[in-house]
VOBASE-625640 format. One record per residue: z, x, y of N, C-alpha, C in turn. Coordinates in steps of 0.05 Angstrom, whole numbers. Atoms other than C-alpha are relative to their C-alpha. Layout:
# residues N
+--------+--------+--------+--------+--------+--------+--------+--------+--------+
|    nc3 |    nc1 |    nc2 |   cac3 |   cac1 |   cac2 |    cc3 |    cc1 |    cc2 |
+--------+--------+--------+--------+--------+--------+--------+--------+--------+
|      Z |      X |      Y |      Z |      X |      Y |      Z |      X |      Y |
...
+--------+--------+--------+--------+--------+--------+--------+--------+--------+
END
This chain:
# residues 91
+--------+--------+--------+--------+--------+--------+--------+--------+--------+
|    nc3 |    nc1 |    nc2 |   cac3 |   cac1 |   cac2 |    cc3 |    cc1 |    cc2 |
+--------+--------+--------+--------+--------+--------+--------+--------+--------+
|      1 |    -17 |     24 |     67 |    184 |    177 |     -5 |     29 |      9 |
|      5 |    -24 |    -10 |     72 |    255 |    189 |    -20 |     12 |    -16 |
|     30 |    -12 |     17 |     10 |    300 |    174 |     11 |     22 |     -4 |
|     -8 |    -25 |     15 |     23 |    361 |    127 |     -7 |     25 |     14 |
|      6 |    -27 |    -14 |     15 |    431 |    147 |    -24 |     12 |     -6 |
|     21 |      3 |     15 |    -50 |    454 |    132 |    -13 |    -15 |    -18 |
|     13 |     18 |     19 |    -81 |    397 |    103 |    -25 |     11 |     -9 |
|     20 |      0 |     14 |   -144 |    399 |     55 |    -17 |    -16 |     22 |
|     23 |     27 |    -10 |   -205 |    357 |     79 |      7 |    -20 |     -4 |
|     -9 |     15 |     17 |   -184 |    308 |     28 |     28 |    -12 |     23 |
|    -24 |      1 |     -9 |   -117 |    306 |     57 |     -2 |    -10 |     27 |
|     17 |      1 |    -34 |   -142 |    298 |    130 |    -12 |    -25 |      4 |
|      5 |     20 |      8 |   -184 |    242 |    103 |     23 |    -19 |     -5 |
|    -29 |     13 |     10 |   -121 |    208 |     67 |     15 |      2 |     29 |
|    -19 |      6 |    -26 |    -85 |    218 |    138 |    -10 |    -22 |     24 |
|     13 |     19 |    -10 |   -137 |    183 |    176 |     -3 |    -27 |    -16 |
|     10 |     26 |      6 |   -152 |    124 |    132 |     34 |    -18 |      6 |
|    -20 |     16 |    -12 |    -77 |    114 |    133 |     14 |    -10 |     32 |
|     -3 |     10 |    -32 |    -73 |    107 |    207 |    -17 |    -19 |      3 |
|     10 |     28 |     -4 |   -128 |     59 |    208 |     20 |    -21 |    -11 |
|     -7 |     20 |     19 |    -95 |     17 |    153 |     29 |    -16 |     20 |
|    -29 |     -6 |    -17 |    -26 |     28 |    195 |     -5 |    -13 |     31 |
|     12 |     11 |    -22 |    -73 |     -3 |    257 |     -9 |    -23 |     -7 |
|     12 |     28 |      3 |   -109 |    -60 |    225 |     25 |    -16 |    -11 |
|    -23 |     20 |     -6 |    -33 |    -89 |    207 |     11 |    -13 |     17 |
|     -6 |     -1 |    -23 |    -16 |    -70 |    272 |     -3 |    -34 |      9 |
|     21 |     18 |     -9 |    -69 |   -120 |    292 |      2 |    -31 |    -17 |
|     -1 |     14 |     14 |    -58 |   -169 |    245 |     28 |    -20 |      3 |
|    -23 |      5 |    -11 |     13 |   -185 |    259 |     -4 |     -3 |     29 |
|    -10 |     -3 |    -31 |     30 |   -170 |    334 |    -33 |    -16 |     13 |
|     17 |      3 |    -13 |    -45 |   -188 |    347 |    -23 |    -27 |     -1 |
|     10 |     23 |     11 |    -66 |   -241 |    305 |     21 |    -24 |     -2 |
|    -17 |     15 |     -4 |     -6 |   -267 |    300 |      7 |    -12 |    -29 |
|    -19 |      4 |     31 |      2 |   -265 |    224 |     22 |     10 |    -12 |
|    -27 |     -8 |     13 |     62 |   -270 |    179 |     -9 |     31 |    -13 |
|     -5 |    -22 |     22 |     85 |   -197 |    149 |    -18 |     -7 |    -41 |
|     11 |      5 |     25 |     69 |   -232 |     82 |    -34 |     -7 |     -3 |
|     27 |      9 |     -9 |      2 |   -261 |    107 |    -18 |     25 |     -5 |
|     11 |     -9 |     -7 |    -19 |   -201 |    129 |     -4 |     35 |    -36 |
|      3 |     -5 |     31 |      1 |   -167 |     57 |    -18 |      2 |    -21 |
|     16 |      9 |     18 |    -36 |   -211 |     25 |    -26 |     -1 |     -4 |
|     31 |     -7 |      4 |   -100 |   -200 |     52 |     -9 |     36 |      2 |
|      3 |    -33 |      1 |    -95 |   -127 |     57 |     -6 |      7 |    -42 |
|     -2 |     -2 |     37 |    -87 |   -138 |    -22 |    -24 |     -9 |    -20 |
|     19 |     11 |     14 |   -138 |   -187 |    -37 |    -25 |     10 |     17 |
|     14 |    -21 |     -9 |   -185 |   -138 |      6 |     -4 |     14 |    -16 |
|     11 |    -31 |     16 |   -172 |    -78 |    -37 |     -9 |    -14 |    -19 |
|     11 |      8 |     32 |   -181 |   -118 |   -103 |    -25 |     -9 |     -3 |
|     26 |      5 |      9 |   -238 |   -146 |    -86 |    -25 |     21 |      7 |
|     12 |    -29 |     -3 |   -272 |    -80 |    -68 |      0 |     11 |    -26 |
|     -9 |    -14 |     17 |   -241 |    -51 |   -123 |    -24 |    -11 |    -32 |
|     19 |     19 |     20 |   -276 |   -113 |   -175 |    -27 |      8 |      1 |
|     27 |      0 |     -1 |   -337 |   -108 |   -140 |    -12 |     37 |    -13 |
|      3 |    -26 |      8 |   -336 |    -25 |   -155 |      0 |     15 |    -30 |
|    -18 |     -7 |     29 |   -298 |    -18 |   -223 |     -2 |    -31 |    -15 |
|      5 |     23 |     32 |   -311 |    -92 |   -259 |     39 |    -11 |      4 |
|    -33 |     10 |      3 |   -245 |   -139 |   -258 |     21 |      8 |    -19 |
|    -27 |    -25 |     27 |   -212 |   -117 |   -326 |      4 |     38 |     15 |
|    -17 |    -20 |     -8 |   -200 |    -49 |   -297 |     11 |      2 |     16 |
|    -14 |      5 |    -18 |   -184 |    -69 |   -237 |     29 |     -1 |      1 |
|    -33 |     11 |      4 |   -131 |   -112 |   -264 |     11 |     22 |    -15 |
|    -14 |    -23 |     15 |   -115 |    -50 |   -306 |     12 |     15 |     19 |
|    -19 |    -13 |    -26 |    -98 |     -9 |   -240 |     21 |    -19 |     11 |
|    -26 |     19 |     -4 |    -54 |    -62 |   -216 |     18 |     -7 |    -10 |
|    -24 |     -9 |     19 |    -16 |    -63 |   -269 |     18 |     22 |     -3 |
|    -10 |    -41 |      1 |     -3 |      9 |   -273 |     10 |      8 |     23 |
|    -15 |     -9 |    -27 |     12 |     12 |   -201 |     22 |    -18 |      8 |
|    -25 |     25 |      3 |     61 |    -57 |   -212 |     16 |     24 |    -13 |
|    -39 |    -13 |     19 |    106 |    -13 |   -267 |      5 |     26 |     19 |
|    -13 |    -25 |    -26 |     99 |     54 |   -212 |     21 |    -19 |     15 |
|    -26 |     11 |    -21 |    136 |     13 |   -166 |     20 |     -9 |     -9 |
|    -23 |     13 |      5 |    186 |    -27 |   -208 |     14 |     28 |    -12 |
|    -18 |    -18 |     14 |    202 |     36 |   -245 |      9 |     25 |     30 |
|     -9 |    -18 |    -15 |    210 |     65 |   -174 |    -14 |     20 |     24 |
|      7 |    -23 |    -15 |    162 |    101 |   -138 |     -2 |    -13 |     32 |
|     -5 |      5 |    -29 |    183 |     62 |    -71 |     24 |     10 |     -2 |
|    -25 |     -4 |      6 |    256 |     78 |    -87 |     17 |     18 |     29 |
|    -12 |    -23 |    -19 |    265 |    127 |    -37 |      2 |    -13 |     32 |
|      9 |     14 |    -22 |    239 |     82 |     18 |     22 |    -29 |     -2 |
|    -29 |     25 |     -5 |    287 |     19 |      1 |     25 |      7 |    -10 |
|    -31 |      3 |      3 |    343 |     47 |    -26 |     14 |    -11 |    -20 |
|    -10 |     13 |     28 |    351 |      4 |    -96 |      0 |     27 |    -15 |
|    -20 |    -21 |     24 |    363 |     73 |   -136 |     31 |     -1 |     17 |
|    -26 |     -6 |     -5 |    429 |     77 |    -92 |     15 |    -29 |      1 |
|    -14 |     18 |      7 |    482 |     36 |   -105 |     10 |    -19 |     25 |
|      1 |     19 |    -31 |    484 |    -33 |    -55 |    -20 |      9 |     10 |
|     29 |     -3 |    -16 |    414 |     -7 |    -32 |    -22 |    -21 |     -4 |
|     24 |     14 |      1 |    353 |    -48 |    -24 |      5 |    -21 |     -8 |
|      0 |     21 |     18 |    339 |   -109 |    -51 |    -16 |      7 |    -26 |
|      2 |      1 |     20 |    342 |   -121 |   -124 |    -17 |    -29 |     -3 |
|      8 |     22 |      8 |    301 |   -172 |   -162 |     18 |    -15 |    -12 |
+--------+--------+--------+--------+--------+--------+--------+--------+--------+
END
């Protein structure tokens, strides 16, 4: 992931945690020797349960929701390729 030009603190932060994140898959796959999906899934049921324990499950599940319709309505789009026609996989 390329790092911005002058980043903020914030931003700097946000660049580092994604390189961990981008390392502990790493590790997880090639190193653990889990499936792509495996390794998904606990990256997922990680954040949520952080997330529960922080924010209470009903909101939780409220962000996950909200970040389910971001993606179907698109905000990977650019990355697979389903806005262009024969791109990505469709559901």
């Amino acid at each position: 992931m390329p790092k911005p030009k002058n980043p903020s603190p914030d931003e700097m932060k946000k660049h580092a945690c994604d390189a961990v994140i981008e390392r502990a898959a790493e590790m997880m796959v090639a190193g653990a020797g889990a499936s792509i999906p495996m390794m998904i899934d606990r990256m997922l049921t990680y954040a949520a349960a952080q997330a529960a324990t922080l924010e209470g499950s009903a909101v939780t599940a409220q962000h996950f929701r909200r970040f389910a319709d971001s993606i179907e309505h698109g905000l990977f789009w650019s990355i697979t390729g389903e806005d262009k026609m024969g791109g990505g996989k469709s559901n």
